[in-house]
C-alpha positions in Angstrom: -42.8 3.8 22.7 -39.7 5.6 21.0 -40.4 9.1 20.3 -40.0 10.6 16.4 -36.9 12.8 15.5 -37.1 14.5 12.2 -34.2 16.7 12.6 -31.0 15.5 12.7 -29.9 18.7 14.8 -32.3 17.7 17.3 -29.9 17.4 20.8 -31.6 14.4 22.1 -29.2 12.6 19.1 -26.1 14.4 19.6 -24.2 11.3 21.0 -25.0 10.4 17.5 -23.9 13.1 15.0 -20.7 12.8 12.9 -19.9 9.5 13.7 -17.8 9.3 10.6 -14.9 11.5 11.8 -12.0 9.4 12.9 -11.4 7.6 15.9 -13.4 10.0 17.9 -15.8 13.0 17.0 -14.3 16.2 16.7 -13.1 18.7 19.1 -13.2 15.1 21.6 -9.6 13.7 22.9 -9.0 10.3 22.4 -10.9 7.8 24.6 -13.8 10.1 25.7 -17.1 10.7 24.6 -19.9 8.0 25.0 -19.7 4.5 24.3 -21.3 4.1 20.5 -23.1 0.6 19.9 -24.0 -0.7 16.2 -26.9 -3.4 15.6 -29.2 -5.0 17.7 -26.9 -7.6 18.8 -24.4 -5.7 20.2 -27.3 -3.7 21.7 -28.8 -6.3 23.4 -25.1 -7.2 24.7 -24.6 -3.5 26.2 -28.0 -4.0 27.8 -26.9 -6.8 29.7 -23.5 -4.9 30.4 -22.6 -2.9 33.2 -22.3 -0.2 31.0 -25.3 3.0 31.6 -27.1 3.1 28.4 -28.2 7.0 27.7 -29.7 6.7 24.7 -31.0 4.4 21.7 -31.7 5.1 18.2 -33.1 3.6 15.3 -35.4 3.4 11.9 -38.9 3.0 12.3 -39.7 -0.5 13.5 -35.9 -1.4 14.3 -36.3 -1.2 18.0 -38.9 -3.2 18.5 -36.4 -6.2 18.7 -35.4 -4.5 22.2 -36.5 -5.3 25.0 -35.7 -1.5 25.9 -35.9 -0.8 29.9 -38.3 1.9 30.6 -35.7 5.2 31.8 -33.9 4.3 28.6 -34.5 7.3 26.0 -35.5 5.9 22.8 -35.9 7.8 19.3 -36.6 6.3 15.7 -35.6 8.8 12.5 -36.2 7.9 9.0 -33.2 6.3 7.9 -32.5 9.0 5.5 -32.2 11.7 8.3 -30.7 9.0 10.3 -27.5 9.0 7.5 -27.5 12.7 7.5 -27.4 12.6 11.5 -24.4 9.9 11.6 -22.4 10.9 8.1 -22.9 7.1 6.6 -25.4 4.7 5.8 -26.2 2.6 8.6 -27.0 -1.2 7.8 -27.9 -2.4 10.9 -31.0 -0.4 11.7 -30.1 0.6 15.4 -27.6 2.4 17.4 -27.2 3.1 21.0 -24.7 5.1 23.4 -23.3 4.5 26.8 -21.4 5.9 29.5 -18.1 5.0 29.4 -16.3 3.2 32.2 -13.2 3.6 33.5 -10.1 0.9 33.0 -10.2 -1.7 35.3 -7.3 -1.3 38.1 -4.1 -3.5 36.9 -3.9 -5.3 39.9 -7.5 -6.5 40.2 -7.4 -7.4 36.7 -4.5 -9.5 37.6 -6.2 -10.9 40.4 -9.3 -11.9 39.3 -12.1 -12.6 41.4 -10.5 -15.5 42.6 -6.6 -15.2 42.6 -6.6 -19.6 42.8 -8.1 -19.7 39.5 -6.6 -20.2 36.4 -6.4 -17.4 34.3 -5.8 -16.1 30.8 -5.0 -12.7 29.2 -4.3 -10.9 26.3 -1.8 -8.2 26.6 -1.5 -6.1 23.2 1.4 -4.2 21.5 0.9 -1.3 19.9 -2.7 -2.8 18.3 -3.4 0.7 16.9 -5.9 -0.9 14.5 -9.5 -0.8 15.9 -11.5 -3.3 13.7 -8.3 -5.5 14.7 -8.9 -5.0 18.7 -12.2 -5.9 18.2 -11.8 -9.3 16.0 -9.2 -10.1 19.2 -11.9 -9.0 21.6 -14.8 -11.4 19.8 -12.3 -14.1 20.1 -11.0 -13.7 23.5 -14.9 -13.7 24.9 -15.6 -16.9 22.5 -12.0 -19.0 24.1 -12.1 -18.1 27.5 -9.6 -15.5 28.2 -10.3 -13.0 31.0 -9.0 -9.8 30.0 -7.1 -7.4 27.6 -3.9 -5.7 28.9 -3.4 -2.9 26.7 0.2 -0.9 26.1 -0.2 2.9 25.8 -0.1 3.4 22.1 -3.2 1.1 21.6 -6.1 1.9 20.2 -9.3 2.4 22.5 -10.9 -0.5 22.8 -14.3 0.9 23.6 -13.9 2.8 19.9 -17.3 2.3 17.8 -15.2 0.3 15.1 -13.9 -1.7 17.5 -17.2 -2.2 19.8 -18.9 -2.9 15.9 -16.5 -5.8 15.4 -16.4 -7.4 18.3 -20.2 -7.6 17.7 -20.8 -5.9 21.8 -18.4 -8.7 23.4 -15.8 -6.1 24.5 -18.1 -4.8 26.8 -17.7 -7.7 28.8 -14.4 -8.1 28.5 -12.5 -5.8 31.3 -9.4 -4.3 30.5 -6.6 -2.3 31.7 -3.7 -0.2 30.6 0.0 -1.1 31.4 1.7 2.2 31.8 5.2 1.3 31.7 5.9 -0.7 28.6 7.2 -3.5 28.6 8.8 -2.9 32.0 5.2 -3.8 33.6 5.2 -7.2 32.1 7.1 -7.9 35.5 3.9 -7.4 37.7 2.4 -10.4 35.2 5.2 -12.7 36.1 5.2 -11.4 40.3 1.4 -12.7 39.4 2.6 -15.8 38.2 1.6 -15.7 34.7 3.5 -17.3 31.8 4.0 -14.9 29.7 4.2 -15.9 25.4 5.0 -14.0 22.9 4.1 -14.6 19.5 6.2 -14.6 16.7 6.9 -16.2 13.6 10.8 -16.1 14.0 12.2 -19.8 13.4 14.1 -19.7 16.5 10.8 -19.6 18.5 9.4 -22.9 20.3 6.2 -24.3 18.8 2.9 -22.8 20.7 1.9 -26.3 20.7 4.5 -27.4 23.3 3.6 -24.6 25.5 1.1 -26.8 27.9 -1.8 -24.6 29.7 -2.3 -27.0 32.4 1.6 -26.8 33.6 0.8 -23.3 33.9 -2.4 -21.8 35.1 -2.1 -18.5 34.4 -1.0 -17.6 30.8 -0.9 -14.2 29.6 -0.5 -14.0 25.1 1.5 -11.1 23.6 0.1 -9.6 20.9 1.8 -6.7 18.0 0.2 -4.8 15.3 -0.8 -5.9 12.4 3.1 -6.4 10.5 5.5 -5.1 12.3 4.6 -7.5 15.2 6.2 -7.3 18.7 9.2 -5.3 19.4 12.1 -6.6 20.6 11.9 -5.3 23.8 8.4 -6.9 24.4 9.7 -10.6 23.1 12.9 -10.2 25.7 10.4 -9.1 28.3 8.8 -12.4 27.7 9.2 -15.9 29.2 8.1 -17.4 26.5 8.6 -16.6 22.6 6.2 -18.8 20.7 5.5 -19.2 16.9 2.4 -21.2 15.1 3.4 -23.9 12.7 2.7 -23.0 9.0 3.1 -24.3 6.1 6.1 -23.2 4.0 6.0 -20.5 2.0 3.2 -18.7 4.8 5.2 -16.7 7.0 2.6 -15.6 9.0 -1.5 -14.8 9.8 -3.5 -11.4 10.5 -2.8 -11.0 14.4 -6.5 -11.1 14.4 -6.3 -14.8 13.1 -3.1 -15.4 15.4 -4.7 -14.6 18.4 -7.9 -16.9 17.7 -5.4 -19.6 17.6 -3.6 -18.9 20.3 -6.8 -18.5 22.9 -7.9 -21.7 21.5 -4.4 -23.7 21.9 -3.6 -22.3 25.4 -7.2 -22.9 27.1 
């Protein structure tokens, strides 16, 4: 049974408090603190993640939805105390925090469990947008790519916006961080990925031509929302690729983008 918490300064909620505060809660550097999980969903996804659970949280009748292991802490608050406790209204009823886990090591990711299979990847630019990463990490899970490769100035993928909009699927997703940018696009290519970077620049070759089963192991680049890849990432590329439009459209979200491009190059 979860145990009542009237006060929200209680410490058994502290992975809880403040969650309005930017990217991360205060006094925190960027891509630390616990793992923050939004709706019973994307609970019941973390469950059945490798990632610990340490504690859940929600209104009065919310968690009985879980199927909540028994060394899991559980607490119910009204949600009035609740909103004081987390600095916003909270919708979805339930909220639970993890452990974080480390990035997966480049070369396994690269790998895979089994280096014969086919493979696909999303490698991302500068994505400093976390409801953006997230939308690109529901997608990926939904069309059958294998991982995120992410360049140094992303944003954290295991962010609470970013867990929230992927609805939990970016917990299964492993991911890794490519230090030097866009140098380490090599170590792709010594893997034997095709690499395709997306643009909308006329000069580009229709995704459409790009054929996944004359290559195996395709890796899509991804830039931020506007400015798009740099330069230096599209050279870095085999492949720059654009998605046919209709005139006058010049191009979509990325978040959009990348949804078609998982689904053209499964």
């Amino acid at each position: 049974m979860p145990e009542p918490i009237a006060d929200p300064a209680d410490p058994r909620v502290a992975d809880f408090r403040d969650l309005h505060a930017g990217d991360r809660p205060a006094g925190r550097a960027r891509g630390t603190g616990p793992v923050i999980v939004e709706g019973v969903p994307a609970v019941q996804r973390l469950l059945a993640s490798p990632y610990r659970v340490r504690a859940v949280l929600g209104v009065p009748g919310r968690l009985a939805a879980l199927d909540l292991p028994g060394d899991v802490p559980a607490y119910e608050m009204d949600e009035w105390a609740l909103s004081d406790l987390i600095g916003f209204r909270l919708t979805r009823g339930v909220l639970a925090s993890a452990d974080r886990r480390p990035p997966a090591d480049v070369g396994a990711l690269l790998a895979g469990p089994d280096p014969a299979a086919p493979r696909r990847l999303a490698v991302l630019e500068a994505l400093n947008d976390a409801e953006n990463l997230g939308s690109i990490a529901r997608s990926a899970v939904a069309l059958g790519v294998d991982g995120l490769l992410l360049d140094p100035r992303c944003a954290d993928p295991l962010y609470r916006r970013a867990v929230r909009v992927s609805m939990g699927h970016v917990l299964a997703l492993p991911f890794a961080v490519l230090p030097g940018w866009p140098g380490d696009l090599d170590r792709l290519h010594d893997a034997g990925y095709l690499t395709v970077a997306l643009t909308p620049a006329p000069d580009a070759v229709d995704l459409g031509d790009v054929d996944p089963r004359a290559h195996p192991r395709t890796a899509v680049l991804l830039g931020a929302e506007g400015p798009g890849l740099t330069p230096e990432a599209q050279a870095a590329a085999r492949v720059r690729a654009r998605i046919p439009m209709r005139a006058g459209v010049d191009s979509l979200g990325v978040a959009a983008a990348a949804a078609v491009a998982f689904a053209t190059l499964r």
